[in-house]
PyMOL Python script that loads the backbone (N, CA, C, O; Angstrom):
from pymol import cmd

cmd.read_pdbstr("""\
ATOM      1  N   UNK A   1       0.838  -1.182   0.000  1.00  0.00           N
ATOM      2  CA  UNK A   1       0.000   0.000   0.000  1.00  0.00           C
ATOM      3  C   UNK A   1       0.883   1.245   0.000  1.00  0.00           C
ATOM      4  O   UNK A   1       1.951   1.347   0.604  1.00  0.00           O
ATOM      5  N   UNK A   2       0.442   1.955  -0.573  1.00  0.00           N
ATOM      6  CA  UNK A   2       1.297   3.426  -0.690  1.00  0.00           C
ATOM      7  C   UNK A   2       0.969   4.640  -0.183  1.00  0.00           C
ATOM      8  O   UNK A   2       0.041   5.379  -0.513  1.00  0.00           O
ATOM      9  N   UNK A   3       1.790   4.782   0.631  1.00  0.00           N
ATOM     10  CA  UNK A   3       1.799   6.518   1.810  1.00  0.00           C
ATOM     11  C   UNK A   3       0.928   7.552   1.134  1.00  0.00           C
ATOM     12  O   UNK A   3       1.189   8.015   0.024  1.00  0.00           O
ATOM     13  N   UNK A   4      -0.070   7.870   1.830  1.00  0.00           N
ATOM     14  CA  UNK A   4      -0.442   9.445   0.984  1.00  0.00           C
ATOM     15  C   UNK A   4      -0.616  10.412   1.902  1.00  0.00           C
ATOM     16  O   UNK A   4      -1.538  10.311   2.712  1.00  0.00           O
ATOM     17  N   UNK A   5       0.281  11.541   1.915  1.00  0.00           N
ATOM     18  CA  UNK A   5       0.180  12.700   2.690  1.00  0.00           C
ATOM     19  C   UNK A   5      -1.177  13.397   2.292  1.00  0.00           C
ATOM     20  O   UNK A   5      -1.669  13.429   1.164  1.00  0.00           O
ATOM     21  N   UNK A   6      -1.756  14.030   3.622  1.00  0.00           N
ATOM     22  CA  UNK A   6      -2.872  15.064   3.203  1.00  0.00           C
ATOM     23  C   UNK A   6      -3.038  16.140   3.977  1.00  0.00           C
ATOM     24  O   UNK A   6      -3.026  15.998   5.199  1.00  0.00           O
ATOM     25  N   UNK A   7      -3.204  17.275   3.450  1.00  0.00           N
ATOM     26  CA  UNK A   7      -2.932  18.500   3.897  1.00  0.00           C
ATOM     27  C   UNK A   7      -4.069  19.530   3.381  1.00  0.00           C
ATOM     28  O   UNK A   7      -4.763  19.557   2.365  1.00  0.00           O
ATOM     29  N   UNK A   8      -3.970  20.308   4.442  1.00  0.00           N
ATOM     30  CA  UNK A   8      -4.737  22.043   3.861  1.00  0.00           C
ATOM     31  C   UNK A   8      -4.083  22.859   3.532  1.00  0.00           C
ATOM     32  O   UNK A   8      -2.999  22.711   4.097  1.00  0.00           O
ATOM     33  N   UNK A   9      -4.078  23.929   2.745  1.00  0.00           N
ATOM     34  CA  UNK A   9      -3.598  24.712   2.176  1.00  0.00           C
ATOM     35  C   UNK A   9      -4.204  25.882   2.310  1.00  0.00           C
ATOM     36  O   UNK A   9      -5.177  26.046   1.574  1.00  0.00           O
ATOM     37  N   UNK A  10      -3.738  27.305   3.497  1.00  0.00           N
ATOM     38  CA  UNK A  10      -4.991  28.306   3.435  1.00  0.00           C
ATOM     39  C   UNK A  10      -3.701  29.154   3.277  1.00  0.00           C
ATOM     40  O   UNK A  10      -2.730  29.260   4.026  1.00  0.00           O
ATOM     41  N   UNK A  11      -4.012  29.798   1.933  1.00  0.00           N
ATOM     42  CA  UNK A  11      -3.354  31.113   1.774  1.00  0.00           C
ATOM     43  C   UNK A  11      -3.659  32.179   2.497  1.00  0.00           C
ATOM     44  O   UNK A  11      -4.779  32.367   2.972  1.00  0.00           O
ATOM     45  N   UNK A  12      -2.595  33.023   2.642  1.00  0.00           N
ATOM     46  CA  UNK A  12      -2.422  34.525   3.692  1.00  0.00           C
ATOM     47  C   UNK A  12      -3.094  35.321   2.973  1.00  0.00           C
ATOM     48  O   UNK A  12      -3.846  35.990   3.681  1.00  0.00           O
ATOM     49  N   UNK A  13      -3.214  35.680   1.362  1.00  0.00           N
ATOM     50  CA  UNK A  13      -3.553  36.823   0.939  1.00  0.00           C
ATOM     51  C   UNK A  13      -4.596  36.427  -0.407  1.00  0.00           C
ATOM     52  O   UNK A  13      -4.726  35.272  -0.812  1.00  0.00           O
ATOM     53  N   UNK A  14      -5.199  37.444  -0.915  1.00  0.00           N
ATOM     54  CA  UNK A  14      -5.419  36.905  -2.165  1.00  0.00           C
ATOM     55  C   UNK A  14      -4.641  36.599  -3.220  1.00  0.00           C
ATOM     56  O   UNK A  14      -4.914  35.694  -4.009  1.00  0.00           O
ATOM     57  N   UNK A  15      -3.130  37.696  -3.330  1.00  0.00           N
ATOM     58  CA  UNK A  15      -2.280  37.232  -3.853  1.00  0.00           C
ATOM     59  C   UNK A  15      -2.234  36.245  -4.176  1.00  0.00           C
ATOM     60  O   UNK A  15      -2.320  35.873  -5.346  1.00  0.00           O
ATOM     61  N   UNK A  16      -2.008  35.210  -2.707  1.00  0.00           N
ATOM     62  CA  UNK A  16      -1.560  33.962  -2.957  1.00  0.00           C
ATOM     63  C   UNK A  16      -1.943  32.583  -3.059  1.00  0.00           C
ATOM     64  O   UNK A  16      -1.368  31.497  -3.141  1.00  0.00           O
ATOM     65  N   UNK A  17      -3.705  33.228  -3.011  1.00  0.00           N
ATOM     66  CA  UNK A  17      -4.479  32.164  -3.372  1.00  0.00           C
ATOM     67  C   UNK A  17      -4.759  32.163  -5.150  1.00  0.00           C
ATOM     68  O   UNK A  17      -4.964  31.155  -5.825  1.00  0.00           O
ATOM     69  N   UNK A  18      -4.701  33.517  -5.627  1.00  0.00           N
ATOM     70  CA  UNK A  18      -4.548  33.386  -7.150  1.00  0.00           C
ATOM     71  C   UNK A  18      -3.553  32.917  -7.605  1.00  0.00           C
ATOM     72  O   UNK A  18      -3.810  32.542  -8.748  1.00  0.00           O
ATOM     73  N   UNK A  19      -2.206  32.659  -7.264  1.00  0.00           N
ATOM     74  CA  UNK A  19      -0.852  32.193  -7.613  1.00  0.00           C
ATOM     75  C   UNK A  19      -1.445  30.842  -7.668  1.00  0.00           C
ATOM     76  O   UNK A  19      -1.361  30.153  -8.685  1.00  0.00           O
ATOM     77  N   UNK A  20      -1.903  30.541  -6.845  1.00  0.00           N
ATOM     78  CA  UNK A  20      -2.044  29.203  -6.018  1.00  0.00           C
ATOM     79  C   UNK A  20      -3.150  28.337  -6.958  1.00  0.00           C
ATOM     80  O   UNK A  20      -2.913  27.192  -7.343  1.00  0.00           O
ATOM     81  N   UNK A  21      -4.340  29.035  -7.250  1.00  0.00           N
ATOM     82  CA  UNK A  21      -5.262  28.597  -8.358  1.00  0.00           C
ATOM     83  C   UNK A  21      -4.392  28.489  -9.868  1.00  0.00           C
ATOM     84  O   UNK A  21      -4.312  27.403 -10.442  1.00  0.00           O
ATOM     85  N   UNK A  22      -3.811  29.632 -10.386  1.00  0.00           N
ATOM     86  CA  UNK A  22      -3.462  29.222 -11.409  1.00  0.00           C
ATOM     87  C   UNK A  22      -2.309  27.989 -11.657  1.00  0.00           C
ATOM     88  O   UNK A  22      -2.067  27.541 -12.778  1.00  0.00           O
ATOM     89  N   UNK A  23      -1.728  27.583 -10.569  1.00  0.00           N
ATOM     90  CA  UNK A  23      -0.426  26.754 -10.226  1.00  0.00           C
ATOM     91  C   UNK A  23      -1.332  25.242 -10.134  1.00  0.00           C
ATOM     92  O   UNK A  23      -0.769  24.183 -10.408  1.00  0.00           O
ATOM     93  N   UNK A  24      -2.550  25.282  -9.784  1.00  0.00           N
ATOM     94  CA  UNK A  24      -3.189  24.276  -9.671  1.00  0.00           C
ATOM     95  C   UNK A  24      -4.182  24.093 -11.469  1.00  0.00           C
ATOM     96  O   UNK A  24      -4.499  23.025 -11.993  1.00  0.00           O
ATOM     97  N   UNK A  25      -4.430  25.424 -11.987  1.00  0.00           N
ATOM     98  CA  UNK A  25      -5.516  24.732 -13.308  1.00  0.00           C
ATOM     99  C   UNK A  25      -4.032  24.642 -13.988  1.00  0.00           C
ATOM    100  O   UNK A  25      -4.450  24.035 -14.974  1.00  0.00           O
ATOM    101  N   UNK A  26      -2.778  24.750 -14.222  1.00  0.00           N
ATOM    102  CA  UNK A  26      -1.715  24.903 -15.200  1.00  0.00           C
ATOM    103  C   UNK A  26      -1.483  23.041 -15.048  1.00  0.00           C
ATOM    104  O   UNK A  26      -1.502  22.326 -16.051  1.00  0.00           O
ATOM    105  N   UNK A  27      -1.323  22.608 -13.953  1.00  0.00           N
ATOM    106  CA  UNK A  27      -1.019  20.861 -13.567  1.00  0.00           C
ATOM    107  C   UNK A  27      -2.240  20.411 -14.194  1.00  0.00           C
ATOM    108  O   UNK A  27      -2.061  19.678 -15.166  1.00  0.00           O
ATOM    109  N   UNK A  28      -3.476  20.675 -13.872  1.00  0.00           N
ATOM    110  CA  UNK A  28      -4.759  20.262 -14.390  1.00  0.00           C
ATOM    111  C   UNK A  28      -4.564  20.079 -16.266  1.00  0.00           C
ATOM    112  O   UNK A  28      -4.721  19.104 -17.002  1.00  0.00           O
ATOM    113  N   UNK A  29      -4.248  21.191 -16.477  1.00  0.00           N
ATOM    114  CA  UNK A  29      -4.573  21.336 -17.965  1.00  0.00           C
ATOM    115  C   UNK A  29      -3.411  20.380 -18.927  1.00  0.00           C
ATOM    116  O   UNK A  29      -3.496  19.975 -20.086  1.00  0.00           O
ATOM    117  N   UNK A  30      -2.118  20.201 -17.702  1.00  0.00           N
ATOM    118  CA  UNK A  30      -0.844  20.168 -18.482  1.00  0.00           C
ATOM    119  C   UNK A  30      -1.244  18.311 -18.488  1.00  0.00           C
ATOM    120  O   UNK A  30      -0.896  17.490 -19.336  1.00  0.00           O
ATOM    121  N   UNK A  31      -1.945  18.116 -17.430  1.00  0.00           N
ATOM    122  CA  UNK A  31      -1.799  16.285 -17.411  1.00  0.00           C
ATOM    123  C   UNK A  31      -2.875  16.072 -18.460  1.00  0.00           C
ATOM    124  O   UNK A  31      -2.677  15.279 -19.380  1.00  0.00           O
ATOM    125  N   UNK A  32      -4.334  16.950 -18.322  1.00  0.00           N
ATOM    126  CA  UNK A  32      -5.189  16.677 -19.362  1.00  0.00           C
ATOM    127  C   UNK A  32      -4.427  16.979 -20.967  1.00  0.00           C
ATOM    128  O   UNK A  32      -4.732  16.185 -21.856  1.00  0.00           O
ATOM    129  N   UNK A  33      -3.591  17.959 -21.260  1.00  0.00           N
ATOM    130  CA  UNK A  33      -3.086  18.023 -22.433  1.00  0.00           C
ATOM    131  C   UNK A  33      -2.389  16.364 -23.203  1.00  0.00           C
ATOM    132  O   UNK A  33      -2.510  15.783 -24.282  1.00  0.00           O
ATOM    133  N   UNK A  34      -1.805  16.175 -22.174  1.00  0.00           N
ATOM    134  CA  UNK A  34      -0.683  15.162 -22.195  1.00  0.00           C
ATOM    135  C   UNK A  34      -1.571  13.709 -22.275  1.00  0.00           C
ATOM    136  O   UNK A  34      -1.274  12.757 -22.996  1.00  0.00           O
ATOM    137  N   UNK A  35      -2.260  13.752 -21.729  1.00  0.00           N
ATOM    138  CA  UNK A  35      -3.064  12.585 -21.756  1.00  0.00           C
ATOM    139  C   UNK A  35      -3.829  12.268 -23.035  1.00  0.00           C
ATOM    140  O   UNK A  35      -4.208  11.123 -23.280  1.00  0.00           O
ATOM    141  N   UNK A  36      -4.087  13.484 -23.990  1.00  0.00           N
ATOM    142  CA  UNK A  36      -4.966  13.775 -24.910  1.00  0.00           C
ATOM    143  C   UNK A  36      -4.034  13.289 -26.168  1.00  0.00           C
ATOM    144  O   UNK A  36      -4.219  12.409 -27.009  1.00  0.00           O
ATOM    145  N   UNK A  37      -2.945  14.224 -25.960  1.00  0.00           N
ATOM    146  CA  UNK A  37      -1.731  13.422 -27.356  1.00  0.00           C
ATOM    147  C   UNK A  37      -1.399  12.203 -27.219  1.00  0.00           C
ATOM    148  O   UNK A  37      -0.609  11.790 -28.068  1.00  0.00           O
ATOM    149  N   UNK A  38      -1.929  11.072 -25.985  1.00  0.00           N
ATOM    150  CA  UNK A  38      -1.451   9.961 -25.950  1.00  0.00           C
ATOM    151  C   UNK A  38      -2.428   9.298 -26.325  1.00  0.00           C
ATOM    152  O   UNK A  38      -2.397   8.267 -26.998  1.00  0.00           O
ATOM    153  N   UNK A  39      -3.463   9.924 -25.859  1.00  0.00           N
ATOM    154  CA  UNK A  39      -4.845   8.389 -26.116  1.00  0.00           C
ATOM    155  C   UNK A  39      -4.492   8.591 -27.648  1.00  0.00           C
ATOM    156  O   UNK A  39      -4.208   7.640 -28.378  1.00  0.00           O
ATOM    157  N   UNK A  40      -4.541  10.177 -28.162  1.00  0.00           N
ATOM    158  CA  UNK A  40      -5.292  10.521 -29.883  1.00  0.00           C
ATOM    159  C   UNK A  40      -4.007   9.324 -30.699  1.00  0.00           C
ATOM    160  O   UNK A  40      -4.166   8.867 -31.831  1.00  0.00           O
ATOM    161  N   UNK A  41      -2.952   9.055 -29.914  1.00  0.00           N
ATOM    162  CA  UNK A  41      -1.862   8.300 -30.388  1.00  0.00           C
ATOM    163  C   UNK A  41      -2.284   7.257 -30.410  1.00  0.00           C
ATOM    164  O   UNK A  41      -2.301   6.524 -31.399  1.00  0.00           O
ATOM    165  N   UNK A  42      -2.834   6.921 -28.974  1.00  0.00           N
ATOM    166  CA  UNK A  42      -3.738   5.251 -29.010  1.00  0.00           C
ATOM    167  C   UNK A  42      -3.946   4.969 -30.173  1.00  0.00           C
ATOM    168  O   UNK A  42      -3.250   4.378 -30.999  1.00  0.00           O
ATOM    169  N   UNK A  43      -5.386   5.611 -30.252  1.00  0.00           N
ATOM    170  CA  UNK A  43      -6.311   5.169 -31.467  1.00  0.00           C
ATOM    171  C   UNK A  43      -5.565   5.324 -32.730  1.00  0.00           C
ATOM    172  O   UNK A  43      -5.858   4.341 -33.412  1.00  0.00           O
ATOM    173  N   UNK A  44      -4.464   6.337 -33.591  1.00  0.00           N
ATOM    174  CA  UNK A  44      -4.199   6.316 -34.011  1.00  0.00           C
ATOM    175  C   UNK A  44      -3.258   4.501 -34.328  1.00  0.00           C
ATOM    176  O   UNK A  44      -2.703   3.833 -33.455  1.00  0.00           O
ATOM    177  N   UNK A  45      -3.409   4.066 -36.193  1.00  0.00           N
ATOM    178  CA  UNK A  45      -3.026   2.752 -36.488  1.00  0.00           C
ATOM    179  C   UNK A  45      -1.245   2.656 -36.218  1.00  0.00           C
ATOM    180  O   UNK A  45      -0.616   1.821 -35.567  1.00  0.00           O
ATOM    181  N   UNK A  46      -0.851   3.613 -36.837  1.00  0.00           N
ATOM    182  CA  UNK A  46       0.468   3.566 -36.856  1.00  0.00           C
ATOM    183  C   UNK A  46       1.574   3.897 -36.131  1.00  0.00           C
ATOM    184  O   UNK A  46       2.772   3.636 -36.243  1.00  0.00           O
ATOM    185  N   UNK A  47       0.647   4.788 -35.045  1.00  0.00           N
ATOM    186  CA  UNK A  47       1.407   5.832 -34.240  1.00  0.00           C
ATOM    187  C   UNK A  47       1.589   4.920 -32.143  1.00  0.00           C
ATOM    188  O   UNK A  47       0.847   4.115 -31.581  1.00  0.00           O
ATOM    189  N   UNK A  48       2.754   5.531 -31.709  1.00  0.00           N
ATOM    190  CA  UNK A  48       3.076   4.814 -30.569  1.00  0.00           C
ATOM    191  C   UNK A  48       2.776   6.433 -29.473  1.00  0.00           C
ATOM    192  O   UNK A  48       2.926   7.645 -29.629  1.00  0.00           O
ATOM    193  N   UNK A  49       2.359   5.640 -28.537  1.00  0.00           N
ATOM    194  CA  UNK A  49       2.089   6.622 -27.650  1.00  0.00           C
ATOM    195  C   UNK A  49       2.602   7.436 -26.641  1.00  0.00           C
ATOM    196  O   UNK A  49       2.196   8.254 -25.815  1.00  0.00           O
ATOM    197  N   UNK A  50       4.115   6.682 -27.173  1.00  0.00           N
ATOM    198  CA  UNK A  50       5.519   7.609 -26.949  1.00  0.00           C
ATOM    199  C   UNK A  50       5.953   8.528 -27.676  1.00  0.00           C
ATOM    200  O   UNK A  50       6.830   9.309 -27.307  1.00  0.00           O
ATOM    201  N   UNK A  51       5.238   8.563 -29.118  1.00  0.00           N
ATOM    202  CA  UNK A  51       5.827   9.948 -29.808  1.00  0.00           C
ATOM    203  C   UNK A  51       5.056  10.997 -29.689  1.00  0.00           C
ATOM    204  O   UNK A  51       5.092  11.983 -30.424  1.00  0.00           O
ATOM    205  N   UNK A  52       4.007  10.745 -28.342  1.00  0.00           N
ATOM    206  CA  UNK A  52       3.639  12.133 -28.568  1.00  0.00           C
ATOM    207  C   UNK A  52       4.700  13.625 -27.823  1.00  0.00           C
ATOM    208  O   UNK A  52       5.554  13.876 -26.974  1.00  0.00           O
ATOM    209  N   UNK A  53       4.085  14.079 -28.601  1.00  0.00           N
ATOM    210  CA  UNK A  53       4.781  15.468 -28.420  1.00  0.00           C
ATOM    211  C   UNK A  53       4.675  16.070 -27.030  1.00  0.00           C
ATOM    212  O   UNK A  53       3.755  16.887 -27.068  1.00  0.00           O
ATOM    213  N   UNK A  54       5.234  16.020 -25.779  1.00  0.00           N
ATOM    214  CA  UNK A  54       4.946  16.425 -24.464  1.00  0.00           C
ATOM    215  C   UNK A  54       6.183  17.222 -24.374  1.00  0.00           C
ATOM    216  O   UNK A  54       6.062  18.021 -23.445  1.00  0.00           O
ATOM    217  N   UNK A  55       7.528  17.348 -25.070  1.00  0.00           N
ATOM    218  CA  UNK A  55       8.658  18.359 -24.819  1.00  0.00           C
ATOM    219  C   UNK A  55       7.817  20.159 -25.575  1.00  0.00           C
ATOM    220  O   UNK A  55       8.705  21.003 -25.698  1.00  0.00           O
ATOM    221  N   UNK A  56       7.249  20.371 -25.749  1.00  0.00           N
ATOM    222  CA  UNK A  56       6.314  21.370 -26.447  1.00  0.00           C
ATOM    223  C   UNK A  56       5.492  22.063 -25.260  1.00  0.00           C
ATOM    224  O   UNK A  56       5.595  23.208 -24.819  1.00  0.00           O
ATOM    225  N   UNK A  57       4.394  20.712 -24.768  1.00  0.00           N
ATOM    226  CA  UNK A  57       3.427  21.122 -23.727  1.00  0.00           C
ATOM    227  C   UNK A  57       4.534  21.640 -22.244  1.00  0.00           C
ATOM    228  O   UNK A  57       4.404  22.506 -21.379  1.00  0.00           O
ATOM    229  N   UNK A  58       5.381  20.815 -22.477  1.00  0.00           N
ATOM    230  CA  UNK A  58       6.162  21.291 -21.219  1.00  0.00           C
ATOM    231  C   UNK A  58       6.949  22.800 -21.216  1.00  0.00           C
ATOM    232  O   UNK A  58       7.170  23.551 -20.266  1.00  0.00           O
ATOM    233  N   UNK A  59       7.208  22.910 -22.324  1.00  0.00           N
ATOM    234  CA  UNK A  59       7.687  24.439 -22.727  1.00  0.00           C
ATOM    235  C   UNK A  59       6.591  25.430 -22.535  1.00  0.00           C
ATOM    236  O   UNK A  59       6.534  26.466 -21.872  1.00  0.00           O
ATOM    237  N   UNK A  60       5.579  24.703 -23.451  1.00  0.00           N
ATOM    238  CA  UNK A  60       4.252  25.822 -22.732  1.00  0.00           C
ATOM    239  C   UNK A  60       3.591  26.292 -21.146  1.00  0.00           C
ATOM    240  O   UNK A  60       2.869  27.229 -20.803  1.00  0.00           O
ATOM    241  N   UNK A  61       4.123  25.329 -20.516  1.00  0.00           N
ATOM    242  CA  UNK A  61       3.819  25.456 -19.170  1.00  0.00           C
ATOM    243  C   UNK A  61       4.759  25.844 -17.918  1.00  0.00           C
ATOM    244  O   UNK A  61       4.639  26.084 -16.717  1.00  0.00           O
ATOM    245  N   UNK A  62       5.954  25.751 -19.083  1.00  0.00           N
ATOM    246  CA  UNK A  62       7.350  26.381 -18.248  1.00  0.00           C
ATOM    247  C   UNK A  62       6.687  27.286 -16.989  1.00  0.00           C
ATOM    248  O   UNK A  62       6.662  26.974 -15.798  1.00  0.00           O
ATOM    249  N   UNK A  63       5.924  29.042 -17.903  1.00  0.00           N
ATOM    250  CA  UNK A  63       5.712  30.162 -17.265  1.00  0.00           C
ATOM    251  C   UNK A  63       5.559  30.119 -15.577  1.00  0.00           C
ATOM    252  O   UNK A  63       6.144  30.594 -14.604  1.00  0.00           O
ATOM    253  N   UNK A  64       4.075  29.006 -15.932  1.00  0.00           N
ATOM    254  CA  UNK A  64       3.757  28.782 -14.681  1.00  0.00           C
ATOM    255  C   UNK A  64       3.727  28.068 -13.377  1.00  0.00           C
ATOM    256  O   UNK A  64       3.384  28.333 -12.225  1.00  0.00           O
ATOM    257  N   UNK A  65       4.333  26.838 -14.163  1.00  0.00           N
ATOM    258  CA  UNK A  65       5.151  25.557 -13.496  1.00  0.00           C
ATOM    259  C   UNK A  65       7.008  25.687 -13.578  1.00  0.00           C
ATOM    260  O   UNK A  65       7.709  25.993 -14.543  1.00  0.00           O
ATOM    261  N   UNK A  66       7.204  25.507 -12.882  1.00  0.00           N
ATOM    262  CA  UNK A  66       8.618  24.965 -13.111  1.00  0.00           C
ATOM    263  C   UNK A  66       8.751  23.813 -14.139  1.00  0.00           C
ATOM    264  O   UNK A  66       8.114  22.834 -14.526  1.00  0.00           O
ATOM    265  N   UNK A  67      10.073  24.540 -14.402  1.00  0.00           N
ATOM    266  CA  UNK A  67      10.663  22.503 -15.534  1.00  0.00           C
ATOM    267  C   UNK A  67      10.354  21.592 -14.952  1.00  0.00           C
ATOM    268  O   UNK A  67       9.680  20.757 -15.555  1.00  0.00           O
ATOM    269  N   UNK A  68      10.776  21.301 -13.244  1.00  0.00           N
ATOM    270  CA  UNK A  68      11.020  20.721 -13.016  1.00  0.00           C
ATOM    271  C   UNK A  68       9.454  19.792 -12.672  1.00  0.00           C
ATOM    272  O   UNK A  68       9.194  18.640 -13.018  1.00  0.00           O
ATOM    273  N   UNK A  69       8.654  20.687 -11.944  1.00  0.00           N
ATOM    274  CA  UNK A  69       7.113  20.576 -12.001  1.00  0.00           C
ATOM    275  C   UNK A  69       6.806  19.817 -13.325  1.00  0.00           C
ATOM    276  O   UNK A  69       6.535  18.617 -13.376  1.00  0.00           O
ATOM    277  N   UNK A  70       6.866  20.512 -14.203  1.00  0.00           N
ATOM    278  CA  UNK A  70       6.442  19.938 -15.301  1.00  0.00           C
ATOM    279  C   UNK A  70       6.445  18.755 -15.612  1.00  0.00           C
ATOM    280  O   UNK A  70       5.556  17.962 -15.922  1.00  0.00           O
ATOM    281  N   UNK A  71       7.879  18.671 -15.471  1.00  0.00           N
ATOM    282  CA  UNK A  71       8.542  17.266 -16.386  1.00  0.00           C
ATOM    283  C   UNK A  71       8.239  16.195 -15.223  1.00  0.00           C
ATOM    284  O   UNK A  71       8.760  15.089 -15.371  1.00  0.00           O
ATOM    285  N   UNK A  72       7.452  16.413 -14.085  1.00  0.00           N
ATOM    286  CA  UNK A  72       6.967  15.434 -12.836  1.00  0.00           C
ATOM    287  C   UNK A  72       5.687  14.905 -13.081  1.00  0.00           C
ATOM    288  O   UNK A  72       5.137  13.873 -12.698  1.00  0.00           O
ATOM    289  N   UNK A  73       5.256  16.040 -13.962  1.00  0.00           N
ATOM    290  CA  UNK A  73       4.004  15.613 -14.406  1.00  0.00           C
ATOM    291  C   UNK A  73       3.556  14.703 -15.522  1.00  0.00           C
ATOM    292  O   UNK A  73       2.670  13.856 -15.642  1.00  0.00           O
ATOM    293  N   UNK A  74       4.910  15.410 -16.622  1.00  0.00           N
ATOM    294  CA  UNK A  74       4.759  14.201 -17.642  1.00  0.00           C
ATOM    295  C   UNK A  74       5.173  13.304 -17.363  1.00  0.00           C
ATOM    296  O   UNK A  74       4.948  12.373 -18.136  1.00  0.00           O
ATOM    297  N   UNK A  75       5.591  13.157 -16.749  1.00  0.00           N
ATOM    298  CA  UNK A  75       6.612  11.736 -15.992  1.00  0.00           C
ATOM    299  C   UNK A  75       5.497  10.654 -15.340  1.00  0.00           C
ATOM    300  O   UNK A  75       5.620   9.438 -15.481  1.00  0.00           O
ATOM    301  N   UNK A  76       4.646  11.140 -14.773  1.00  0.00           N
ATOM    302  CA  UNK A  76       3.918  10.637 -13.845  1.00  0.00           C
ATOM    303  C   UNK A  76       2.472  10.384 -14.675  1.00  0.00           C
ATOM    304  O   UNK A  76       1.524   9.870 -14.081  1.00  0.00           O
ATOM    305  N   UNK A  77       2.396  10.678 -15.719  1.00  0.00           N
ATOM    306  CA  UNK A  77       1.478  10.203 -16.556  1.00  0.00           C
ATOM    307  C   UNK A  77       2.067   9.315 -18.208  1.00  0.00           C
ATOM    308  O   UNK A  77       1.444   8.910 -19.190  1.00  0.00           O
ATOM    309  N   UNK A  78       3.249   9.315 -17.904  1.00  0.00           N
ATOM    310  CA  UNK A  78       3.862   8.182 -18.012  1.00  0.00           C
ATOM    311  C   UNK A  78       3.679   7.128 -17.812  1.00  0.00           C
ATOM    312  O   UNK A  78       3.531   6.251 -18.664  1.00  0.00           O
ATOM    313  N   UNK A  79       3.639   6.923 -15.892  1.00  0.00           N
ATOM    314  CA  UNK A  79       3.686   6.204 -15.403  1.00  0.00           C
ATOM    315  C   UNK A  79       2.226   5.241 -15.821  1.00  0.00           C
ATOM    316  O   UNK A  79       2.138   4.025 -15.989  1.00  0.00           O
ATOM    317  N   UNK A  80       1.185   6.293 -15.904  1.00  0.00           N
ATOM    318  CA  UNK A  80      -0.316   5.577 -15.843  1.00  0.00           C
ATOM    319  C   UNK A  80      -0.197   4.941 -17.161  1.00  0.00           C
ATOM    320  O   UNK A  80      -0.613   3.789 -17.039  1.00  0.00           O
ATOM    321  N   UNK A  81       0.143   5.146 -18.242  1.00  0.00           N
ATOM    322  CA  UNK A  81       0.302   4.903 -19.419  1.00  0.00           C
ATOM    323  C   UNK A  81       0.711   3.464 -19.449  1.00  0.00           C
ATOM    324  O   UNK A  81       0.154   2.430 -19.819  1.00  0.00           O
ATOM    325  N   UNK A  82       2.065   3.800 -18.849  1.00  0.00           N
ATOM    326  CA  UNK A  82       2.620   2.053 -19.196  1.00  0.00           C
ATOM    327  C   UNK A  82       1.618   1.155 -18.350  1.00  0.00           C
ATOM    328  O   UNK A  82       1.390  -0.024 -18.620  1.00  0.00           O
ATOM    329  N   UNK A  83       1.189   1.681 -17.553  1.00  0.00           N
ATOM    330  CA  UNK A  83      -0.189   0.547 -16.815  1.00  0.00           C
ATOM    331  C   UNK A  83      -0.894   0.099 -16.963  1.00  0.00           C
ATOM    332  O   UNK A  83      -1.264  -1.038 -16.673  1.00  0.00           O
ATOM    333  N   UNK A  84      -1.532   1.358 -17.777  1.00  0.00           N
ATOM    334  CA  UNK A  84      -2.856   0.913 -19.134  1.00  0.00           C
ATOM    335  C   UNK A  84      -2.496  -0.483 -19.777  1.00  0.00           C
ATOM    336  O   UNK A  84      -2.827  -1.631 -19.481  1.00  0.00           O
ATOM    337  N   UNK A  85      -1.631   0.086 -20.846  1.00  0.00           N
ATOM    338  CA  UNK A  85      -0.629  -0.724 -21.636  1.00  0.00           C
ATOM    339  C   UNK A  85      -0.761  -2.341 -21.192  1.00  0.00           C
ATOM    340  O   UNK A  85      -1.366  -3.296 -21.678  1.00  0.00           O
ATOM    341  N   UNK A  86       0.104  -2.165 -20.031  1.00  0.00           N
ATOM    342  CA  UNK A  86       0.381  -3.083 -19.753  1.00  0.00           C
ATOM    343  C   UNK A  86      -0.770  -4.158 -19.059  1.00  0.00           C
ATOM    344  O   UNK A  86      -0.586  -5.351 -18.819  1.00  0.00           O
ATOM    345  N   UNK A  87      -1.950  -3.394 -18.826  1.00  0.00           N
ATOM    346  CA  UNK A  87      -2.891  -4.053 -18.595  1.00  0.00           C
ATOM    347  C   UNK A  87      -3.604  -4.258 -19.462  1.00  0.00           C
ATOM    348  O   UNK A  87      -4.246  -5.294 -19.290  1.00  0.00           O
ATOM    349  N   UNK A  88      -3.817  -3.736 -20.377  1.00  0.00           N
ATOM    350  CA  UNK A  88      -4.659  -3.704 -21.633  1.00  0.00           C
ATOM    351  C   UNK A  88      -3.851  -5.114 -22.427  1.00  0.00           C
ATOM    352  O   UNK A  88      -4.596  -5.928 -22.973  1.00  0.00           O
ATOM    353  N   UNK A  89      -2.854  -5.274 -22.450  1.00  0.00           N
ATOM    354  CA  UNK A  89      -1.992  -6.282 -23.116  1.00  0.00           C
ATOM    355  C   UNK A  89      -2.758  -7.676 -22.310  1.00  0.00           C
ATOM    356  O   UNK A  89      -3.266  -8.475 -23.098  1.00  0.00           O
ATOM    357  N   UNK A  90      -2.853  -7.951 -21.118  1.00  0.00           N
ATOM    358  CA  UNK A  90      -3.122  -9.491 -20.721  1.00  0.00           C
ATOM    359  C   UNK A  90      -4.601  -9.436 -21.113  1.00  0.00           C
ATOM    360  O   UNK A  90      -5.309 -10.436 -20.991  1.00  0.00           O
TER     361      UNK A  90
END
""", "prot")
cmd.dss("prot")
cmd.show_as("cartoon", "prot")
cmd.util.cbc("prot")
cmd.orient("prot")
C-alpha cells in the first residue's frame, strides 16, 4: 500500500491564493493536455504513444510551473500509461 500525505492549504492573501489557483488549473490542464496526445496516439493505427509530443506542452507550461514541475508531471502520466498498456496487453 502506498503513503499518501494530506494537507490544507490556506493562503495569507489573495495574492496567494490566485498564484495558487493558477499553479493548480496549469497541472490540471498540463496532465489533461498530455493525456490527450497519448490516447489521440492510441487510437491512431500507426502511431506509438511515446511519440507524442509532451517536450512542447512542457515548454508551454514552463511560465507557470517549473521545468522541473512539469517534467513530474509528464513523468507521472507516463507512469499511468505504461499501466494501461500493460494491462490492456493481458
Amino acid at each position: 500500500m502506498k503513503r499518501a500525505n494530506q494537507f490544507n492549504v490556506r493562503p495569507r492573501s489573495e495574492k496567494e491564493r490566485e498564484v495558487f489557483v493558477r499553479w493548480l488549473d496549469a497541472s490540471a490542464s498540463l496532465w489533461n493536455e498530455t493525456n490527450y496526445a497519448r490516447r489521440h496516439a492510441f487510437f491512431e493505427d500507426n502511431e506509438s504513444v511515446w511519440n507524442a509530443d509532451t517536450g512542447s506542452l512542457e515548454g508551454k507550461y514552463r511560465g507557470v510551473l517549473s521545468s522541473s514541475v512539469a517534467q513530474q508531471i509528464i513523468r507521472k502520466n507516463s507512469e499511468a500509461w505504461r499501466s494501461f498498456l500493460s494491462l490492456n496487453e493481458k
